[in-house]
N, C-alpha and C positions, 0 to 999 in steps of 0.2 A: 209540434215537437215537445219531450217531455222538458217541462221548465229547469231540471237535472242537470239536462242537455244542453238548453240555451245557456247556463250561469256559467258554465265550462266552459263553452265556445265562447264568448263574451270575454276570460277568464284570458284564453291560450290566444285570442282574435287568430280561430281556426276558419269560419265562416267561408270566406272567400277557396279557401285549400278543399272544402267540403264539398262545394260547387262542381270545381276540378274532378272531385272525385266519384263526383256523381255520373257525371257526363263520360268520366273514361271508361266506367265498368256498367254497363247496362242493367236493368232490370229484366230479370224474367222469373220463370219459375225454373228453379233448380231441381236435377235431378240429383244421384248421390255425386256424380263424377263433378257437376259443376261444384258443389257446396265441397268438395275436397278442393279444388283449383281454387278457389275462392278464399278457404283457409289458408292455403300456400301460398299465397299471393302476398302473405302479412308477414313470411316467415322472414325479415330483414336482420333478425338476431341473430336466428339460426346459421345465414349463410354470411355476416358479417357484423359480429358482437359489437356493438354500443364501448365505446371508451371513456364510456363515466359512468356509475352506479348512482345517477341523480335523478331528482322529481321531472327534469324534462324528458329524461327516455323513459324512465318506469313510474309513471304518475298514478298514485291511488285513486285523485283526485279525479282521474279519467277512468280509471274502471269501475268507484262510486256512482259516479254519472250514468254508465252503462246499465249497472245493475237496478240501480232507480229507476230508468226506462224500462226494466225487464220485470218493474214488481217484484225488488231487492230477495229474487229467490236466496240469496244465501242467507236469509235469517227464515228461511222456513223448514230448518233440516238442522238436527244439533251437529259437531262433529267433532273430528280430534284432528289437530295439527300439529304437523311434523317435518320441523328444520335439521339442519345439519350439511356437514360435508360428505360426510360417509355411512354407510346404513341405512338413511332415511328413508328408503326405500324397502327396504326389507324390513324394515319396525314398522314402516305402514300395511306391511303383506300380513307380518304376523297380527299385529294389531286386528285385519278387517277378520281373517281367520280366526281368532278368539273371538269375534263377537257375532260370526254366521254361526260359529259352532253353538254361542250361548241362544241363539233362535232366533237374531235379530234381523231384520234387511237390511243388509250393508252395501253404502256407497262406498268406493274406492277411486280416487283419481291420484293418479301416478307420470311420471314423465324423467324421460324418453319415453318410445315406445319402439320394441324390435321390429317388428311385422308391418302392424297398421295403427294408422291413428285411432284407432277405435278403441284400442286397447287402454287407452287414457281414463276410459271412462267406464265403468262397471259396475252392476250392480248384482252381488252374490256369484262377483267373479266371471259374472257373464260381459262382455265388451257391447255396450250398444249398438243397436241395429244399423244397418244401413242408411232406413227407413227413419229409425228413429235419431240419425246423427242429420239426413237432411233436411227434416222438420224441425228442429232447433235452430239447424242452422240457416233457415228459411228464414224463420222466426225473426232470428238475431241481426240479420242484414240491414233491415232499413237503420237499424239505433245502430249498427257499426258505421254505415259507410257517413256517421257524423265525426266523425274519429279518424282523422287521415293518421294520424301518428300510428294508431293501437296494433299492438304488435301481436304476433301470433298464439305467445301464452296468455295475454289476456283473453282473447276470441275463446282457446280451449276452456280455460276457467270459466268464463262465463257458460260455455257450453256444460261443461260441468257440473256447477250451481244449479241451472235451468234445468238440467234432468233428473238432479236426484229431489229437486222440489218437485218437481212434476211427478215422479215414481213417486214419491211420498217416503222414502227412507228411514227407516227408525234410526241411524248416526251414517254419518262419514267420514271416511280416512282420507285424510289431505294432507300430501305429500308440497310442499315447499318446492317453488322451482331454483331461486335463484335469492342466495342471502333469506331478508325474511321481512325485514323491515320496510321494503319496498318493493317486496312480491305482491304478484295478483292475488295471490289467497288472501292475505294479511289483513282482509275485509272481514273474516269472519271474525264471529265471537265464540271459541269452541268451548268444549267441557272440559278439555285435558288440553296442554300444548306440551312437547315433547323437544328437545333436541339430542341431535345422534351426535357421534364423535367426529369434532371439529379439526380439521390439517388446513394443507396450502390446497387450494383450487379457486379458479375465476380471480387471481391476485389483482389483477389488471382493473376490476372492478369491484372487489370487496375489502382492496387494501393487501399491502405485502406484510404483516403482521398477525399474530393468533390473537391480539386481544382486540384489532380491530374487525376482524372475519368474525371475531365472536360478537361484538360490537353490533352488528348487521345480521347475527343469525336470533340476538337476544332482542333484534324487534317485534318476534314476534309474542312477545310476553305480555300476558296480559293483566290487568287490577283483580285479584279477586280468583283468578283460573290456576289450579294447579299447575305446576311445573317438574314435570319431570325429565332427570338430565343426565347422560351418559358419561362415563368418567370422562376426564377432560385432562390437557395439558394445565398444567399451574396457571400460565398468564390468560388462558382461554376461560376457566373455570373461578379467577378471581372477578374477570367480567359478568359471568353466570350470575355467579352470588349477589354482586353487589345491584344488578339491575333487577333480581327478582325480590331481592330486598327494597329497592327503590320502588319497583310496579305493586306492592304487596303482593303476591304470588308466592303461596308455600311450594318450596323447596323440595323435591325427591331426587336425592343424589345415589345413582345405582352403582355400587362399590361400596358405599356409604350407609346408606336404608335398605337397600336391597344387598344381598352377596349373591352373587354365584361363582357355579364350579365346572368347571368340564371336567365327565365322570367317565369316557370312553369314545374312540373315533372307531370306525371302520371305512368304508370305500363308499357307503351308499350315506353315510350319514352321523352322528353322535346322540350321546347321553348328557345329559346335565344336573346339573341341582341347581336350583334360584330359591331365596327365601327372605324374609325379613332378618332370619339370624340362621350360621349354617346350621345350626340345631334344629331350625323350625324346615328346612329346605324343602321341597316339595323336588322330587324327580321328572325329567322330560324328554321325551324324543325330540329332535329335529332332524329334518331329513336336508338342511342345510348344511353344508362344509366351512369348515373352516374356525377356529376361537373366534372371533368378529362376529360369529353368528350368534355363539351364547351368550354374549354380552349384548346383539341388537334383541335376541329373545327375552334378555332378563328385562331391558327397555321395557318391552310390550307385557311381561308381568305386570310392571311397577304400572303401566299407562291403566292394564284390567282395573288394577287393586284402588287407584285413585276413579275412574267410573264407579266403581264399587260403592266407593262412601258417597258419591251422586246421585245412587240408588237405582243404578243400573245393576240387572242380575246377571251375575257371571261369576258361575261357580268353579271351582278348582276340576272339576270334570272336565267345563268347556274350555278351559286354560289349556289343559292336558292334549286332549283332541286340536283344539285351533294347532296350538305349536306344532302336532305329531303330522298334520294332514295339511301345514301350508305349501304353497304353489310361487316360485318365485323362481321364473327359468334365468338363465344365462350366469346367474351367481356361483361361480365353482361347479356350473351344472356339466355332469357325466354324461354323456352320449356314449353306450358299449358299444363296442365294436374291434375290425380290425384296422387301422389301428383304434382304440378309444381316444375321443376327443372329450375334452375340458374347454368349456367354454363360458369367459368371463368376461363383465363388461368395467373392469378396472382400468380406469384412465386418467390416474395423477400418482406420485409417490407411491403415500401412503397405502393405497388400495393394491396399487402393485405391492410391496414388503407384505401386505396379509394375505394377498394371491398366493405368493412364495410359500410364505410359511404354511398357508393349508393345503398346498400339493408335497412340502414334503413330509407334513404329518398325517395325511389321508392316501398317499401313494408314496412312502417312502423309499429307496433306491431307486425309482423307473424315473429312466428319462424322457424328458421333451423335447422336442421341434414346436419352437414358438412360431407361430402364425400373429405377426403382429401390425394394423395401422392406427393411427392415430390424428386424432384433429393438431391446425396451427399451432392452437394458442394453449396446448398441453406441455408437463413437466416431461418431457423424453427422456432426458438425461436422471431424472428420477425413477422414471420408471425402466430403464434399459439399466439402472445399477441393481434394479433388485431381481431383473428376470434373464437378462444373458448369461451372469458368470454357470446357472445350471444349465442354461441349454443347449442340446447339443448342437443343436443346426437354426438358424435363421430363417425365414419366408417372408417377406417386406408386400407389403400393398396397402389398397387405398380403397377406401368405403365411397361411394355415389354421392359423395359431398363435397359441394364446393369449400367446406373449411380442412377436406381431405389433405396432410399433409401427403407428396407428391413419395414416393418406395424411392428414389433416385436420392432424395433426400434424409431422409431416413438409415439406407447404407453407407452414408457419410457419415453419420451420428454414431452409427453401428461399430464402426472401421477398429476404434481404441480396444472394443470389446475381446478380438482376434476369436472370434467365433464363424462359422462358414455361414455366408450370407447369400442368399440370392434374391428377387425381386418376380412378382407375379403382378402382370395388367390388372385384374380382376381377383375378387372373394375365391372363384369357384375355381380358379385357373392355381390361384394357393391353396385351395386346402387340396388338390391334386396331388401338387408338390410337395405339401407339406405329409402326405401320408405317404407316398411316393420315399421320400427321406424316412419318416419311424418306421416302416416297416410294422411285423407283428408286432416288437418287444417295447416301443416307445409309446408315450403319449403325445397328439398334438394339442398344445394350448392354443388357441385363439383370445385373440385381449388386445385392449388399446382403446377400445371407442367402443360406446353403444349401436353405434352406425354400423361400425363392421362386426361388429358379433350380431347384430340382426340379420346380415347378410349371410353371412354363415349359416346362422341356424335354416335360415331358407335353404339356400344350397346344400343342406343335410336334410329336407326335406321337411323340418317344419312351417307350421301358419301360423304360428298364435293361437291357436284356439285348442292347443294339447289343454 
């Protein structure tokens, strides 16, 4: 056993739990179906979150240990790290985009995932094989099953790490799962570290406060690595300053050192300027919706322009193309049709109130039939303030998850709104209904959970691999 391993077990006195864990789950050789069951088998967060954001549920100290057993791939591979509450997902889309377009081989690990787990892990946007998810994950078993605790995003992570060291990646885009401080990634040493724009989500575990969320998303700042950071509330962005000032980490504040602008909307997408000063601004397509996006694209400028002085090559060509040709489905994403759907995976407040405002600045007067479920342990009343008063009709359900808040519950929540409400069993049995109610002249939204807008987009007939 790697001696990593023993100092840990020795550490947590797991040893005995490890035994246990030996004996319930067999050894063989794994095909793809066992190494997915396998991974899901860790999933204890997923279907029932941890009630404290501390070192004995989310221990560095335990996926250190792993990744030294694994021949610490994640110092074999540079990359860029990217926290936050909102965006960070779409700054790491734009991000790996600028930098396939400047010619590089780009890892991308991101999370959720709609479709399939595969999707987690990509290299030039392609989702890892079948093949090549159950050969890591072959790999990875004997050094897991020393780790009764380790939960399902460590396994991805590490699965992660271990591919794009093996592909040999010239950077990678790493997306933050949870806070930052005591996230699985938070091992690496990247070239850039980035945070998106910080609200209320996971309060129960990152604190009911903006300078404490900020507090936990500014761990992952580092001695020496750039820092660039998306406007911010006052008590969120006083934490920012003073911890990148603490960590010495120069400072790129986008509002700040960077301006941008939004220069035009239509239905399929916008125009911008971003620049060091709006005089110098450079113009750009996105084919994203919504103001949130210009602001997560000017991010991913500011993240080019600090590689830049790295000595990474990424010229204002490949800026241009990355922003104008990124791939990011479910965000405000359009599906034409009759009726056309919108389909987002906004599921706290905030993301709902930017949902709002870019359906009514990208589809101004057309109404909605929201198609909506959500997880327990979400803001509803947050999000049901920003998205009922315009819609015209209701559709309540529930995503294939046990943290699925239950549609019975839901029209209870609903009831204040005086909006017409009905409830569907299943995804596919609402967006029925829900097209059934718009007709030709509305739109249906779908929104609430990544769970259920993955299910959707299936039942519309996507796989992931558009």
């Amino acid at each position: 056993m790697h001696r990593g391993i023993l100092r840990y077990l020795e550490a947590e006195k797991r040893t005995q739990a490890c035994e246990i864990a030996k004996a319930i789950i067999p050894v063989r050789q794994m095909n793809y179906q066992n190494a997915v069951e396998f991974l899901w088998q860790h999933a204890m967060f997923e279907a029932r979150p941890a009630t404290q954001y501390a070192p004995q549920h989310f221990s560095l100290a335990r996926m250190r240990a792993l990744l030294a057993a694994l021949g610490d791939p994640q110092t074999k591979f540079p990359s860029v790290l990217i926290a936050g509450t909102k965006g960070k997902g779409s700054v790491a889309a734009f991000t790996e985009s600028v930098l396939r377009a400047g010619g590089y081989r780009t890892g991308l690990y991101t999370s959720p995932h709609l479709h399939d787990v595969r999707e987690r892990f990509q290299i030039e946007r392609t989702p890892i094989s079948r093949a090549g998810f159950t050969e890591i994950m072959q790999a990875l078993r004997p050094q897991i099953e020393h780790f009764p605790a380790i939960t399902f995003f460590e396994i991805t992570t590490a699965i992660a790490f271990e591919y794009f060291a093996r592909e040999k990646v010239d950077l990678a885009v790493v997306e933050v799962g949870l806070g930052g401080r005591l996230d699985a990634t938070n091992v690496l040493q990247p070239q850039v570290c980035a945070i998106t724009a910080l609200s209320y989500d996971h309060v129960e575990l990152l604190g009911s406060t903006l300078d404490k969320i900020a507090a936990e998303k500014c761990g992952i700042i580092k001695a020496g690595v750039p820092l660039v950071c998306a406007p911010q509330p006052p008590a969120a962005m006083q934490v920012v300053e003073q911890t990148a000032r603490q960590c010495g980490a120069a400072l790129c504040l986008v509002g700040r050192d960077w301006h941008y602008k939004r220069l035009s909307v239509t239905r399929t997408g916008q125009n911008c300027a971003v620049g060091r000063s709006a005089a110098l601004a450079a113009e750009y397509e996105l084919p994203l919706l919504g103001a949130h996006q210009v602001e997560n694209a000017a991010v991913a400028v500011a993240i080019a322009a600090e590689l830049r002085k790295a000595g990474w090559q990424l010229d204002d060509a490949a800026v241009a193309a990355g922003l104008r040709t990124v791939v990011w489905p479910a965000r405000c994403e359009l599906v034409p049709g009759s009726p056309p759907y919108i389909l987002d995976c906004a599921h706290n407040g905030e993301s709902a109130m930017r949902l709002r405002a870019a359906i009514r600045e990208h589809f101004p007067g057309q109404p909605y039939v929201l198609l909506f479920g959500a997880m327990q342990d979400k803001d509803i009343s947050g999000m049901f303030d920003n998205l009922l008063p315009d819609a015209q009709a209701v559709v309540l359900t529930h995503a294939a998850n046990p943290r699925s808040l239950q549609p019975e519950a839901l029209s209870a929540m609903a009831a204040p709104y005086a909006r017409p409400v009905s409830t569907a069993a299943t995804v596919p049995e609402a967006l029925r209904h829900a097209a059934a109610l718009a007709g030709p002249q509305a739109l249906v939204l779908v929104t609430g959970s990544v769970a259920l807008v993955g299910e959707a987009r299936t039942a519309l007939g996507f796989t992931g691999k558009e």
